[in-house]
N, CA, C and O atoms as a GROMACS GRO file, in nm:
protein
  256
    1UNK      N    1 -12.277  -1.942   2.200
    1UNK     CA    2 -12.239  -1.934   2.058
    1UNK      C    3 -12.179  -2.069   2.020
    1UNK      O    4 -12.080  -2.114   2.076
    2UNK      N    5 -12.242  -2.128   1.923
    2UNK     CA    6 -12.187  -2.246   1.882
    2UNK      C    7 -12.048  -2.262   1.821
    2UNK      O    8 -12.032  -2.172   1.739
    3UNK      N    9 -11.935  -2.345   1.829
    3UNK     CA   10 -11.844  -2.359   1.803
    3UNK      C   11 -11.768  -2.325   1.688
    3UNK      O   12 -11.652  -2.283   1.683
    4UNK      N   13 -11.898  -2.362   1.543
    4UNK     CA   14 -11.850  -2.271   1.422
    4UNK      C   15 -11.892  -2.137   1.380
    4UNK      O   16 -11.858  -2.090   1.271
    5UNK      N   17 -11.962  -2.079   1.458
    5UNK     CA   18 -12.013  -1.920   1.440
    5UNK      C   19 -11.897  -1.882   1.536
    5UNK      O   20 -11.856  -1.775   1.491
    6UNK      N   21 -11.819  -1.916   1.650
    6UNK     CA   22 -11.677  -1.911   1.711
    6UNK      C   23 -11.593  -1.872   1.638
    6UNK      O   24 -11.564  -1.753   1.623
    7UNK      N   25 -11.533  -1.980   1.574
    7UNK     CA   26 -11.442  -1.972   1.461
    7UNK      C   27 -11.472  -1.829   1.384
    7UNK      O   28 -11.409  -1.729   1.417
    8UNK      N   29 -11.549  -1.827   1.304
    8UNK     CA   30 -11.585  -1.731   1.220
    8UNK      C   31 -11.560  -1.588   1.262
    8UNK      O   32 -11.540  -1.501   1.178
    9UNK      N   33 -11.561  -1.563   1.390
    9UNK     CA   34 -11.607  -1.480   1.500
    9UNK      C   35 -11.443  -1.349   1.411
    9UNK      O   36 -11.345  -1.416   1.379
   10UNK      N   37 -11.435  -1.254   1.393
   10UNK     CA   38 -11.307  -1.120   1.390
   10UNK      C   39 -11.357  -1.079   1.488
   10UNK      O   40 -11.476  -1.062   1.511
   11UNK      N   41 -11.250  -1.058   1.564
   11UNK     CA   42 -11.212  -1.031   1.711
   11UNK      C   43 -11.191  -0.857   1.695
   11UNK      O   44 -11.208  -0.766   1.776
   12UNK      N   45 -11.132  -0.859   1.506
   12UNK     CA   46 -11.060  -0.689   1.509
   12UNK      C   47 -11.186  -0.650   1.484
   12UNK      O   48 -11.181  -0.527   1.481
   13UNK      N   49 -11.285  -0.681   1.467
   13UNK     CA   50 -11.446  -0.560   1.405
   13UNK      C   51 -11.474  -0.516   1.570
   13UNK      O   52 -11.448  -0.568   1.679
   14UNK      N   53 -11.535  -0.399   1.529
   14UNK     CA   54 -11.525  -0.315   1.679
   14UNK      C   55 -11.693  -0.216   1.610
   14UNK      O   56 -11.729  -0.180   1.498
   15UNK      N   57 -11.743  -0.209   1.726
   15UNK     CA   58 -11.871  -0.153   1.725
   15UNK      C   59 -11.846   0.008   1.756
   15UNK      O   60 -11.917   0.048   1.849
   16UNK      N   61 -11.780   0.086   1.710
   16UNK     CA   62 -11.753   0.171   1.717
   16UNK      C   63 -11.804   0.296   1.814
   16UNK      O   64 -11.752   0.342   1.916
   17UNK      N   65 -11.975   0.346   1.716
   17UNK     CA   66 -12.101   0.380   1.806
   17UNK      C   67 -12.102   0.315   1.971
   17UNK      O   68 -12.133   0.377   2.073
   18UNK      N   69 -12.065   0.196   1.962
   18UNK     CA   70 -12.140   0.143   2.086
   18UNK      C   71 -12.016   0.188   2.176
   18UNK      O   72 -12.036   0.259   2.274
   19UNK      N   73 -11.861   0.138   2.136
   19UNK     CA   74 -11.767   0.220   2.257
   19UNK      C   75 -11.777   0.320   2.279
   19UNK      O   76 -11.773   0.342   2.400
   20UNK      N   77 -11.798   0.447   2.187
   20UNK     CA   78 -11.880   0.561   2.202
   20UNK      C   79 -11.967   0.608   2.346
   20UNK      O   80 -11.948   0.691   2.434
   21UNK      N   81 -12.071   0.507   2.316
   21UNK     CA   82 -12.171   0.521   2.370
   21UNK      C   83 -12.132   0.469   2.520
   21UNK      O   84 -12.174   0.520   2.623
   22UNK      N   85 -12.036   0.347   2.511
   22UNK     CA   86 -12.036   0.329   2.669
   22UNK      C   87 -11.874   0.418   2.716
   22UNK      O   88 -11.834   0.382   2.827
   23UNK      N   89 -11.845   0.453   2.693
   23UNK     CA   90 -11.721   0.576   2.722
   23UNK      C   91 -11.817   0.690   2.792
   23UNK      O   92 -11.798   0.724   2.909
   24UNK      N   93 -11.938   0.756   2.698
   24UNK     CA   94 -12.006   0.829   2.752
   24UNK      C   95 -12.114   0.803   2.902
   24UNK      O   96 -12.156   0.871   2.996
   25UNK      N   97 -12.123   0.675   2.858
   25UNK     CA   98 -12.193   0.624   3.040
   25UNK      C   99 -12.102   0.594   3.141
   25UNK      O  100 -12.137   0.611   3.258
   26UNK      N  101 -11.966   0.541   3.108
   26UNK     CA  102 -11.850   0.610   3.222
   26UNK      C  103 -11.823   0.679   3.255
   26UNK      O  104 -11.766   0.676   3.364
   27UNK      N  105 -11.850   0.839   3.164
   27UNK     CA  106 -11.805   0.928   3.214
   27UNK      C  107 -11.886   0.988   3.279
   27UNK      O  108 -11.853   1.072   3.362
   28UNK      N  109 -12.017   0.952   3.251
   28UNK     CA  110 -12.136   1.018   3.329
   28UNK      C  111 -12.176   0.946   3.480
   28UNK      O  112 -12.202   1.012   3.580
   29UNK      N  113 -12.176   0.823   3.474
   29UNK     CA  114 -12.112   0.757   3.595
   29UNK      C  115 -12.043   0.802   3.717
   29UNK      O  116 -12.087   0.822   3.830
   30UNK      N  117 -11.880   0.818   3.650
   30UNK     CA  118 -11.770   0.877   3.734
   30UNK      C  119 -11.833   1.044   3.746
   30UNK      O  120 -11.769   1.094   3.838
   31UNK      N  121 -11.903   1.118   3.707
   31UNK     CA  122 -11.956   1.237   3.727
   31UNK      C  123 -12.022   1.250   3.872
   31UNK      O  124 -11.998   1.326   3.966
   32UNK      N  125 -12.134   1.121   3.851
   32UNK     CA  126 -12.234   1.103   3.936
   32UNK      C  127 -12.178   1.064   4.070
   32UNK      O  128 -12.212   1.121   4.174
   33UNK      N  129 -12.070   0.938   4.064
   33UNK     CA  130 -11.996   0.912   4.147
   33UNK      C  131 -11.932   1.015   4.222
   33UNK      O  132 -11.944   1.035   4.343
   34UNK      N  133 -11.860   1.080   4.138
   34UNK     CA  134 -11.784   1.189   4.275
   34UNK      C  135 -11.849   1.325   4.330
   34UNK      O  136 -11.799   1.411   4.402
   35UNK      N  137 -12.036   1.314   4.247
   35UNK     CA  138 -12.100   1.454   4.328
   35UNK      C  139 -12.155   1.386   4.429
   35UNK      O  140 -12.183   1.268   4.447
   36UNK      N  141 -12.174   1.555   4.534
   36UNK     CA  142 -12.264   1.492   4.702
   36UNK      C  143 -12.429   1.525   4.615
   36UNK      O  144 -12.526   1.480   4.676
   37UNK      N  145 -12.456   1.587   4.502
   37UNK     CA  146 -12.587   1.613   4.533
   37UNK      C  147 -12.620   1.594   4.382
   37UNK      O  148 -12.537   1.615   4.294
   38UNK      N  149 -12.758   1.548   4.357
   38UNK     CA  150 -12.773   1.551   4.172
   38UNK      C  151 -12.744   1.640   4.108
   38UNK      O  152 -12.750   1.756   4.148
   39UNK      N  153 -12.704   1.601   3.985
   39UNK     CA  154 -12.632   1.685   3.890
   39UNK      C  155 -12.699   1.765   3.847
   39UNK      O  156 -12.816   1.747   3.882
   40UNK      N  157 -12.679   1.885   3.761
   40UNK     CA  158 -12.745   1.981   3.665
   40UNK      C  159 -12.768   1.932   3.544
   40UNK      O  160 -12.689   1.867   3.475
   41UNK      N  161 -12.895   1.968   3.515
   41UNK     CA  162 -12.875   1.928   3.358
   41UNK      C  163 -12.757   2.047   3.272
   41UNK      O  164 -12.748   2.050   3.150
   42UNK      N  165 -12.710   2.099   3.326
   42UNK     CA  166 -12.602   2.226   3.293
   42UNK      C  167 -12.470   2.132   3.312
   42UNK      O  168 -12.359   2.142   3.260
   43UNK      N  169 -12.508   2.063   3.380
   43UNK     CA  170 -12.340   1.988   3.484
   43UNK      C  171 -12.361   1.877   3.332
   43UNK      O  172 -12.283   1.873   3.236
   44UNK      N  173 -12.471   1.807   3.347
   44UNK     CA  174 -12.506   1.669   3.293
   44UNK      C  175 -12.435   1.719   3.147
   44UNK      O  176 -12.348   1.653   3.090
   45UNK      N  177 -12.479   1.827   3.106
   45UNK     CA  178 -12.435   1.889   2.947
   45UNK      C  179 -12.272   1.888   2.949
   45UNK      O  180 -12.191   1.821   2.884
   46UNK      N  181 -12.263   1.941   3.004
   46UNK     CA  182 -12.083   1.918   3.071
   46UNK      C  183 -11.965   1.847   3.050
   46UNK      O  184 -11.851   1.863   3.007
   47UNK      N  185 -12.059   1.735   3.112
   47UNK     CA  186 -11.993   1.594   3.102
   47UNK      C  187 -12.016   1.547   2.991
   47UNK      O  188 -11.910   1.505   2.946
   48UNK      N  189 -12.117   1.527   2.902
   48UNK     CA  190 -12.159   1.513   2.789
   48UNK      C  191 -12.081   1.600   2.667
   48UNK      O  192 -12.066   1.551   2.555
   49UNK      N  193 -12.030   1.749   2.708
   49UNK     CA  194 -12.008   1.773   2.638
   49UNK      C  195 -12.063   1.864   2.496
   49UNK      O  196 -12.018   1.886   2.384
   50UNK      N  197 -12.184   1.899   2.570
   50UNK     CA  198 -12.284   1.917   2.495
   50UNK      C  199 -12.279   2.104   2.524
   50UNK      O  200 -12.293   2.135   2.642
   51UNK      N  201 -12.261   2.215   2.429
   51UNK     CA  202 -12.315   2.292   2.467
   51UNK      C  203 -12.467   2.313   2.516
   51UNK      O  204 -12.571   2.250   2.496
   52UNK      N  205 -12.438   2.411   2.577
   52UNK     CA  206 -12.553   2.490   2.640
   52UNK      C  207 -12.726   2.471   2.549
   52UNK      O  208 -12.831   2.408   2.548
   53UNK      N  209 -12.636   2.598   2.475
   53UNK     CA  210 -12.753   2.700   2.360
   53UNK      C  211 -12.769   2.569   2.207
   53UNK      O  212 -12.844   2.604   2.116
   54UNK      N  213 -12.720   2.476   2.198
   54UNK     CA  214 -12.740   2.377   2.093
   54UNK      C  215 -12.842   2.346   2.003
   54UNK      O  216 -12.942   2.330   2.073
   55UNK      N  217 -12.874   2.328   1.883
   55UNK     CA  218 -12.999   2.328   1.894
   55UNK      C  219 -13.077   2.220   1.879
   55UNK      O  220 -13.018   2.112   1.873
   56UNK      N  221 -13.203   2.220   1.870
   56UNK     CA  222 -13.266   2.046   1.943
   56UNK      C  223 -13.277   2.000   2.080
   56UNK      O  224 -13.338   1.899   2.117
   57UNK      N  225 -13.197   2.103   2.169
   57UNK     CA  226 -13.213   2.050   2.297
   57UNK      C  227 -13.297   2.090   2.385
   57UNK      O  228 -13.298   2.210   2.414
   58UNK      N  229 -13.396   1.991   2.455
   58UNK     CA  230 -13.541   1.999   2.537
   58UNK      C  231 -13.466   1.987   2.641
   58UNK      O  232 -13.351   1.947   2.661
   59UNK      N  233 -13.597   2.051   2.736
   59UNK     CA  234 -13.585   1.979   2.874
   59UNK      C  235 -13.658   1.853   2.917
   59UNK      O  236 -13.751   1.802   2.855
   60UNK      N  237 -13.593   1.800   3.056
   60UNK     CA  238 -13.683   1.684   3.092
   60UNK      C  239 -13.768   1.716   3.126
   60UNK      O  240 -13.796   1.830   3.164
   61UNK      N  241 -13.863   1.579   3.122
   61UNK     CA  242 -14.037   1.611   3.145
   61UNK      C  243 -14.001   1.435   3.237
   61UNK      O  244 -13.917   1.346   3.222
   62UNK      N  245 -14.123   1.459   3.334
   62UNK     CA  246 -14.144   1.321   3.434
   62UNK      C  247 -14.134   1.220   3.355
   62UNK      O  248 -14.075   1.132   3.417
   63UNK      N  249 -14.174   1.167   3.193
   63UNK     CA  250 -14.197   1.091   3.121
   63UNK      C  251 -14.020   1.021   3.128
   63UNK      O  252 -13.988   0.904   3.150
   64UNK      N  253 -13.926   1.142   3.099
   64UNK     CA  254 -13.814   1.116   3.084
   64UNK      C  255 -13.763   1.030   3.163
   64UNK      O  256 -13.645   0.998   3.152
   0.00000   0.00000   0.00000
């Protein structure tokens, strides 16, 4: 980054979505981290936070 796009730079603007988003890959992380065996997509919902019965929610396919 060049020296005057630096300057310019607010330090206080915050990407909100994106801490979001990586809070949720820590926590899914530290999930993964402390199981002996892959998770559930029941477990995965869990951690996520996500009910069960929700609606919109598929299962994985190999593509995934």
């Amino acid at each position: 980054m060049d020296a005057v796009r630096q300057q310019n730079l607010d330090l206080r603007v915050h990407d909100r979505v994106a801490l979001d988003e990586i809070e949720l890959y820590a926590e899914m992380l530290s999930a993964v981290a402390a199981a002996e065996r892959p998770l559930t997509i029941a477990e995965i919902d869990m951690v996520l936070g996500v009910r069960s019965g929700e609606a919109g929610r598929r299962e994985l396919t190999a593509q995934d």
